[in-house]
KEKE-3310 file (N, C-alpha, C; in steps of 0.2 Angstrom, whole numbers, plus 5000, padded with zeros to 4 digits):
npx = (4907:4917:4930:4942:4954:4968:4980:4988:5002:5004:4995:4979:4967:4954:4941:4925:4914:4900:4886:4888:4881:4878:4883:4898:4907:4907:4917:4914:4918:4933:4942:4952:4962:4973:4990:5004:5009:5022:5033:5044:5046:5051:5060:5064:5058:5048:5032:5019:5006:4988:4984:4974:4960:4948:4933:4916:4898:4893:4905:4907:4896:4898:4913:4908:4903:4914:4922:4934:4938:4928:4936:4948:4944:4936:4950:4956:4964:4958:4949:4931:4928:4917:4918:4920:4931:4949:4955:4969:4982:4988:4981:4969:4976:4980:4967:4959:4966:4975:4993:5002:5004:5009:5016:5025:5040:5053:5057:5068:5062:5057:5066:5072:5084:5095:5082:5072:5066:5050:5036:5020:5003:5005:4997:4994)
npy = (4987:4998:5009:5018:5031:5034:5052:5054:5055:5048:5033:5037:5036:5035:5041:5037:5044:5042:5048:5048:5041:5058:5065:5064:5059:5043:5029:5024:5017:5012:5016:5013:5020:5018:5025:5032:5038:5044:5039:5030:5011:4994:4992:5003:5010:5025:5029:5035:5038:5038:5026:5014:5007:4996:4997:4994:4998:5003:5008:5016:5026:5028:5036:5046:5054:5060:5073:5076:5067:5072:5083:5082:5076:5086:5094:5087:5075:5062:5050:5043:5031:5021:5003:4990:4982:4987:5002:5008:5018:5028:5033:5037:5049:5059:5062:5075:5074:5080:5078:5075:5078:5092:5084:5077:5068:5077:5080:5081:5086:5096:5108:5122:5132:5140:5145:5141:5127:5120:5115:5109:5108:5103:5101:5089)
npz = (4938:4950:4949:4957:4950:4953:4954:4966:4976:4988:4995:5000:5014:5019:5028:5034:5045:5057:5067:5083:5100:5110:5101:5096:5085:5078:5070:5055:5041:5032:5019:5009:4994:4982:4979:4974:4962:4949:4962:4963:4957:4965:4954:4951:4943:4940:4939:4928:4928:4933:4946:4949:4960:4963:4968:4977:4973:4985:4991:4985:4987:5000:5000:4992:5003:5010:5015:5011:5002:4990:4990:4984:4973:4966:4963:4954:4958:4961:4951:4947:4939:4928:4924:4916:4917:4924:4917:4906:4916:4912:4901:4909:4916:4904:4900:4908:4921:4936:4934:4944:4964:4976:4983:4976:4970:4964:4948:4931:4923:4933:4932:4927:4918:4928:4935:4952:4957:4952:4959:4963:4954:4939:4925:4911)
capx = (4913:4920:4937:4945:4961:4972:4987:4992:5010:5004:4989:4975:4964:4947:4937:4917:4911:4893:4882:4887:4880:4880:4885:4902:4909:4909:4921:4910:4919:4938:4942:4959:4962:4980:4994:5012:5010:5029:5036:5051:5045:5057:5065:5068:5051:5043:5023:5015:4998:4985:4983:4969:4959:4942:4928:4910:4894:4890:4910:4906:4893:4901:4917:4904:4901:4919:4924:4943:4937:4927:4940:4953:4940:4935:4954:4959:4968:4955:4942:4929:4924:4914:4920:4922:4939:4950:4961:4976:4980:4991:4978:4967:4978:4978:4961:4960:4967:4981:4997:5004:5002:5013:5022:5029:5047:5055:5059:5071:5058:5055:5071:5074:5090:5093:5076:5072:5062:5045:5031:5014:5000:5005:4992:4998)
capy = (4988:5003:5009:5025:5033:5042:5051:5055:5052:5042:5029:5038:5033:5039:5038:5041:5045:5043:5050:5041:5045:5062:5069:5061:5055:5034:5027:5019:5014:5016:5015:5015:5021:5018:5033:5030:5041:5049:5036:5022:5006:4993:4992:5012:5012:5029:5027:5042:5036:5035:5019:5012:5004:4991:5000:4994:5006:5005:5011:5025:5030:5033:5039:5052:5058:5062:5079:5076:5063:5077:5090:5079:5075:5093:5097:5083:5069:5057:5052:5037:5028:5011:5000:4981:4981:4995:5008:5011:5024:5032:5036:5040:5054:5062:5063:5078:5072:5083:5073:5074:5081:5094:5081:5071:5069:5082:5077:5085:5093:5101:5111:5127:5134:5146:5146:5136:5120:5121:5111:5110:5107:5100:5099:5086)
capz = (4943:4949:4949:4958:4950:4960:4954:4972:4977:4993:4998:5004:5020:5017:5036:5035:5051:5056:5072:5088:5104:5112:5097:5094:5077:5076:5062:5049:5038:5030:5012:5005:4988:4982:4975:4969:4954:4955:4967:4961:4962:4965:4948:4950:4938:4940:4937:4930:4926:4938:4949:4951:4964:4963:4974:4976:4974:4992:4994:4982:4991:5006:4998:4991:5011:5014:5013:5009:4993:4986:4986:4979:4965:4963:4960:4948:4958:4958:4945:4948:4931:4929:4917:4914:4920:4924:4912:4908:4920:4907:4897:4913:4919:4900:4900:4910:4927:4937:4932:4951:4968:4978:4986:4973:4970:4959:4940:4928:4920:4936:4934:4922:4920:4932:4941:4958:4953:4950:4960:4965:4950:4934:4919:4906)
cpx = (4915:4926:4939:4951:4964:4981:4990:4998:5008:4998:4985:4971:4959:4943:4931:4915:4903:4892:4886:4880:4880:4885:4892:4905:4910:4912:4914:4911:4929:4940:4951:4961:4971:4982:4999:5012:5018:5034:5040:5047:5053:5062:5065:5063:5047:5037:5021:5011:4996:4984:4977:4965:4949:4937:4921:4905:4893:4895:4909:4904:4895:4909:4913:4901:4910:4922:4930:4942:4936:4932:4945:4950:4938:4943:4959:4963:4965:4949:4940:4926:4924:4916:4920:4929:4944:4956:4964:4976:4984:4985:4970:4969:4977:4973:4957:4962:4973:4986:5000:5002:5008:5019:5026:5035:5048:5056:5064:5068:5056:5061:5071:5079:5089:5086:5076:5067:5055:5042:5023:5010:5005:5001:4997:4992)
cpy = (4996:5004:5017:5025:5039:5044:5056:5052:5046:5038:5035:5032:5037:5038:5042:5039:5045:5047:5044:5046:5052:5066:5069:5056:5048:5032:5023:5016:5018:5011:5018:5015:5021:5024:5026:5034:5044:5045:5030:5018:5002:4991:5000:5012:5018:5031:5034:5044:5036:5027:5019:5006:5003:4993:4995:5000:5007:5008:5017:5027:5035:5037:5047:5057:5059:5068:5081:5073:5068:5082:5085:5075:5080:5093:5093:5078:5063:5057:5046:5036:5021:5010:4992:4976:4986:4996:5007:5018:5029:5037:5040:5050:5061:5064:5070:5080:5079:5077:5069:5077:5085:5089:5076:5072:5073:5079:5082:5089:5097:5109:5116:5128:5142:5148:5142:5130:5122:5115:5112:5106:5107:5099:5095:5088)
cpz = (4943:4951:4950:4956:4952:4954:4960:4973:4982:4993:5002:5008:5021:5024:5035:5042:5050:5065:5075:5093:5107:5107:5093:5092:5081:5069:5060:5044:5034:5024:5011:4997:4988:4978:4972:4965:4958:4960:4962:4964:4963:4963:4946:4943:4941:4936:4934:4930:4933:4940:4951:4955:4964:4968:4972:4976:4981:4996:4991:4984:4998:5006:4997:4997:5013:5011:5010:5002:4989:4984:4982:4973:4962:4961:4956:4949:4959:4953:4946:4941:4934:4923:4921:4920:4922:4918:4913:4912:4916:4905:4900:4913:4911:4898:4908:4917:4930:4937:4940:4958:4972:4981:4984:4971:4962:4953:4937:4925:4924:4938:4925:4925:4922:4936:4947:4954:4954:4956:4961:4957:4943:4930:4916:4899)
residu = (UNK:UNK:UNK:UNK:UNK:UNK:UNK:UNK:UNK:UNK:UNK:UNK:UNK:UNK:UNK:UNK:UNK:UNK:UNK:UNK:UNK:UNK:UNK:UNK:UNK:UNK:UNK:UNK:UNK:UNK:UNK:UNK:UNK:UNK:UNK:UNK:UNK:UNK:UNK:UNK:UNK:UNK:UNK:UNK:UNK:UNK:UNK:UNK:UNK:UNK:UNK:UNK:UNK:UNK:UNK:UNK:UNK:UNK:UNK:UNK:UNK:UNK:UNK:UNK:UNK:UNK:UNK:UNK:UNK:UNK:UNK:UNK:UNK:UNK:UNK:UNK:UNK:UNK:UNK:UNK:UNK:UNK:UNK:UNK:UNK:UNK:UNK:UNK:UNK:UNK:UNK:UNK:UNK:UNK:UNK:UNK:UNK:UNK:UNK:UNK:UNK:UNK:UNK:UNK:UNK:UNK:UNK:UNK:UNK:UNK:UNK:UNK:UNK:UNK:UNK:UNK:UNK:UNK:UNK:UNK:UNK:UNK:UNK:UNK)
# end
């Protein structure tokens, strides 16, 4: 099995387009990868680990034609591992993942005294 973890604040919506006619994109297929990393659930539990989301190979495959997956896997918000079952996303995202994405809700740690808060990329 495979398993994509995301530490993106929202759900992505992954759309591979294939050749139609006359040279104009046909949806082929859309793949939803879930976020929240950064988000309250409903017990005001903020997630920091990546979530993880049950792909098959034949989603992998065409996840691996969309040009939006691969940057957000080149630049460390998601990561595809096969395993048995999936990880903790905890110890996902410490293994070299980016902790969040520019759009995640601010934290106390995003505040020094006397400077503006801080966002964007995060290593842990």
């Amino acid at each position: 099995m495979k398993y994509v973890y995301s530490t993106l604040t929202a759900d992505q919506v992954y759309t591979i387009y294939a050749k139609g006619g006359g040279d104009i994109p046909v949806k082929k297929a859309t793949i939803v990868v879930k976020g929240g990393t950064g988000v309250a659930d409903k017990r005001l539990i903020t997630p920091t680990g990546a979530v993880p989301t049950q792909i098959t190979d034949e989603e992998h495959e065409l996840l691996m034609q969309n040009v939006v997956f691969k940057q957000h896997e080149k630049n460390g918000f998601v990561i595809v591992r096969t395993s048995r079952k999936a990880e903790d996303g905890e110890k996902v995202v410490t293994s070299g993942m980016e902790s969040r994405d520019a759009s995640a809700p601010l934290t106390e740690t995003d505040f020094e005294e006397g400077k503006a808060p801080t966002t964007g990329k995060t290593k842990k």
